[in-house]
C-alpha positions as CSV (number, residue, x, y, z in Angstrom):
1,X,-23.6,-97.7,10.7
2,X,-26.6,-96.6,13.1
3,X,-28.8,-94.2,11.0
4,X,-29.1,-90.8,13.5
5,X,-29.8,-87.6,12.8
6,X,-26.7,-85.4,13.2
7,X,-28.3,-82.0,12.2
8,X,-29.4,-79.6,14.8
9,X,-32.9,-80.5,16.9
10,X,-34.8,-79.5,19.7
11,X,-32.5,-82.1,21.4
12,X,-29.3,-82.3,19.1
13,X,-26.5,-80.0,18.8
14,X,-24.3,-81.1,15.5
15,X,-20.8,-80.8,16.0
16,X,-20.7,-78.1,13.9
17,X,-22.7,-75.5,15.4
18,X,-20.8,-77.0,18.6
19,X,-17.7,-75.6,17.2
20,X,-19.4,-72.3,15.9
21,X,-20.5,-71.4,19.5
22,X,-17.6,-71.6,20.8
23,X,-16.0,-69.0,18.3
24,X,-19.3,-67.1,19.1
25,X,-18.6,-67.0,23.1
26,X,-16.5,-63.4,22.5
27,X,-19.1,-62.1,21.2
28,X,-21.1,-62.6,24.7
29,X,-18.8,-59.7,25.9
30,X,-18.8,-61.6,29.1
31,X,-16.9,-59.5,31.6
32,X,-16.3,-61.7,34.5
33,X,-14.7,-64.6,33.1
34,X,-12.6,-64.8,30.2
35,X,-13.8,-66.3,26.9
36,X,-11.2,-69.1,27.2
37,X,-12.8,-70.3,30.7
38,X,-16.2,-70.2,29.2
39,X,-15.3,-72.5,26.1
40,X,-13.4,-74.9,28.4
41,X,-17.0,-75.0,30.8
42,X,-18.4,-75.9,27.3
43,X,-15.8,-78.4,25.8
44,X,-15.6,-80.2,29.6
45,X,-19.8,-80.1,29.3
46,X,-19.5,-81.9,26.0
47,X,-16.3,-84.1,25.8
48,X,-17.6,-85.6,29.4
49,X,-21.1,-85.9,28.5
50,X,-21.9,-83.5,32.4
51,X,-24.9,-82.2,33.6
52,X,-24.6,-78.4,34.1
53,X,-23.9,-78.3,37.6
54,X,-21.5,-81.3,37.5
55,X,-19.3,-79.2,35.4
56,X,-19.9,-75.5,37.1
57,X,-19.3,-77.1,40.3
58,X,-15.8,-78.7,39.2
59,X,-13.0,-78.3,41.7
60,X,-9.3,-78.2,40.1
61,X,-8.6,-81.4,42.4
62,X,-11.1,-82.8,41.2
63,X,-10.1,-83.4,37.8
64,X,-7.2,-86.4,37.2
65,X,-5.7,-86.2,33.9
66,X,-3.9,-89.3,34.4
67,X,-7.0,-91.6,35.0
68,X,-8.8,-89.3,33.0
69,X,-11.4,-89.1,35.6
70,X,-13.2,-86.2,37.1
71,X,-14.3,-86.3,40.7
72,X,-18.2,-85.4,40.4
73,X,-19.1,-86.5,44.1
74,X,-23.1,-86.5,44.8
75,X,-24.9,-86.5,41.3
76,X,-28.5,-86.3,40.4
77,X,-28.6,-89.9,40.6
78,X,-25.5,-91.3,42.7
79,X,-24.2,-90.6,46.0
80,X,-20.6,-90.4,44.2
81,X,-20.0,-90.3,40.9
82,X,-17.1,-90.1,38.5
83,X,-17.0,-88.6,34.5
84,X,-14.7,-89.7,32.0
85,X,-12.2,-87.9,30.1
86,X,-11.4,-89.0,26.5
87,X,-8.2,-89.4,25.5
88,X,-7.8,-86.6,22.8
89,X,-8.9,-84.2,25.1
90,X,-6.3,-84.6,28.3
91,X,-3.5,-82.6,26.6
92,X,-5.7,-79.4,25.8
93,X,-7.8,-79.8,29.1
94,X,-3.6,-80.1,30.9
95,X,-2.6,-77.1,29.0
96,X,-5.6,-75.1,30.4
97,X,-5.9,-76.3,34.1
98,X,-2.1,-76.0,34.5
99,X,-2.9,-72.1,34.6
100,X,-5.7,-72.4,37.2
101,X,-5.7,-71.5,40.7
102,X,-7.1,-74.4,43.0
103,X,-10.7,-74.3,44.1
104,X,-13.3,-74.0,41.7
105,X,-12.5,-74.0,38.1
106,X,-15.6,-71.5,37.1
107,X,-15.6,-69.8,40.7
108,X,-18.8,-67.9,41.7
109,X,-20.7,-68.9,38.4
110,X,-23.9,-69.9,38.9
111,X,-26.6,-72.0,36.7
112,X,-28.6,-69.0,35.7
113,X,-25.9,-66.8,34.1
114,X,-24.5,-70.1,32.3
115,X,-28.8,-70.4,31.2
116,X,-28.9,-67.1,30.1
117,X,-25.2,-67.5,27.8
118,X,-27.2,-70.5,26.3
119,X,-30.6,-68.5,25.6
120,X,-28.6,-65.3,24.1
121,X,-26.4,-68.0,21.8
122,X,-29.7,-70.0,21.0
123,X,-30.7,-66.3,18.8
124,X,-27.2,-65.4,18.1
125,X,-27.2,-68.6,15.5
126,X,-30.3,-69.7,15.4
127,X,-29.9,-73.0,17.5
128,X,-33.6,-74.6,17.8
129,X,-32.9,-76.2,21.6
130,X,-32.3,-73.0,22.7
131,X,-35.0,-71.0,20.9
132,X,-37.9,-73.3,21.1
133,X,-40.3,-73.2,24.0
134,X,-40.3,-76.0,26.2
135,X,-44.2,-76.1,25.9
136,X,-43.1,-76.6,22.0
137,X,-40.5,-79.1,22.2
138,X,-41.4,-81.1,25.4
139,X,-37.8,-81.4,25.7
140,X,-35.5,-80.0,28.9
141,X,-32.6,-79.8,27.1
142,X,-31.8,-75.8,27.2
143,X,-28.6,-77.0,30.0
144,X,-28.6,-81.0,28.5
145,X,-27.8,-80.0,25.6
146,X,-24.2,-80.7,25.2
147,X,-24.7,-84.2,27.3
148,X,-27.1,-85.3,24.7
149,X,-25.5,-84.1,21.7
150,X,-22.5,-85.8,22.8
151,X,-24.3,-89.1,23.4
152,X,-26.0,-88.6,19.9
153,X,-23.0,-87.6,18.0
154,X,-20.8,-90.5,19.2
155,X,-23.4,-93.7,17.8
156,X,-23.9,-91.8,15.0
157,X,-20.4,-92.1,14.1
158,X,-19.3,-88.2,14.3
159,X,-16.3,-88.6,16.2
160,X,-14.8,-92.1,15.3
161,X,-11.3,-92.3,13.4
162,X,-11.2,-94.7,10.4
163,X,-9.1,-97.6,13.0
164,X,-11.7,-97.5,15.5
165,X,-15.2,-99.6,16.1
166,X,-18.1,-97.9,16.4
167,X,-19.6,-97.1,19.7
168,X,-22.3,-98.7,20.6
169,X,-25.4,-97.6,22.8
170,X,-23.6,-99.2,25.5
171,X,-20.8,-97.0,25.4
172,X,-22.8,-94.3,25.4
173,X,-24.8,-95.1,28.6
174,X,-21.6,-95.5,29.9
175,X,-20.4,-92.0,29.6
176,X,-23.6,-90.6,30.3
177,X,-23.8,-92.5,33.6
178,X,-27.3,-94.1,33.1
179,X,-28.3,-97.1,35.0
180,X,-30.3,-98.9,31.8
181,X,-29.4,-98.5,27.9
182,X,-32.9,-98.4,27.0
183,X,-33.0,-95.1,29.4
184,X,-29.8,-93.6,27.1
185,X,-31.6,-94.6,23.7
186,X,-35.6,-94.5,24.3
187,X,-35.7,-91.8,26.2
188,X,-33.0,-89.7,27.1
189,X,-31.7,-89.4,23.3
190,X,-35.1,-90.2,21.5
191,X,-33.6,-93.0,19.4
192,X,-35.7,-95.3,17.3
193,X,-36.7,-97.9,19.6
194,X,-36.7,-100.1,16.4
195,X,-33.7,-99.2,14.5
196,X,-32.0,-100.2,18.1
197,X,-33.0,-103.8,18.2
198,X,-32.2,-104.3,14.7
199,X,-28.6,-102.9,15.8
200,X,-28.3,-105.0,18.8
């Protein structure tokens, strides 16, 4: 298996501390959306490997759980674009959405509030991509950082049942929508450039 780093980085959130923020989210005492909504903003974030305002912008129509695609229209990089859904997580993401209104799924939330949930969660449990200075880490990752821990979780083998082949860098650029693998590895997860060619 591909030797990665699965602890937490300036660029890497183990799957771990993924699951410990979201039992920390109550303890935002966010008033105008309910913890559950928050978590799911998180788990789409993650499980889809989605920029911030991909997911914030989410409309329930645009999310098919029997194509598992969502609808992301004009991206940072694509005049339309379409996220993936993976399999395991259709039948919590059905249970959820079944209960929502349509229009927006996060309506009225805006990329600043969702910043400052990350920044007060970042001290709440000590997470270094949320607590370290960009002008320290050279890294934007403070709203990325579900999207690359994703990425960086799946080749190092976090989320693969004992049936299943490991994924491969090219799977990962897949999901994360990037137009070259050596964008995904070099420098969008900070892979070993070497450790990848002895791979491929």
């Amino acid at each position: 298996m591909y030797e990665l780093q699965v602890e937490d980085t300036v660029n890497h959130l183990s799957f771990e501390t993924f699951l410990k923020v979201m039992d920390t989210i109550p303890e935002l005492h966010i008033r105008k959306w309910k913890d559950e909504d928050v978590r799911f903003l998180f788990k789409i974030m993650y499980w889809s490997g989605l920029r911030p305002m991909e997911a914030i912008r989410l409309e329930k129509k645009d999310v098919h759980l029997r194509t598992r695609t969502l609808d992301l229209h004009q991206t940072k990089t694509k005049g339309v674009d379409y996220g993936m859904i993976p399999y395991h997580f259709v039948p919590e993401l059905e249970a959820w959405i079944a209960e929502k209104e349509d229009g927006r799924l996060f309506q009225d939330l805006k990329y600043i509030t969702f910043y400052f949930w990350l920044k007060r969660l970042g001290k709440m449990l000590d997470i270094p991509a949320w607590t370290t200075p960009k002008s320290e880490s050279k890294e934007m990752t403070v709203g990325h950082l579900m999207r690359k821990s994703i990425g960086k979780n799946l080749l190092a083998g976090v989320h693969i049942a004992p049936d299943e082949k490991e994924y491969t860098i090219y799977d990962v650029q897949a999901l994360l929508r990037h137009s070259d693998p050596l964008v995904t590895g070099k420098h969008y997860l900070k892979t070993d450039i070497n450790a990848l060619k002895k791979r491929y």
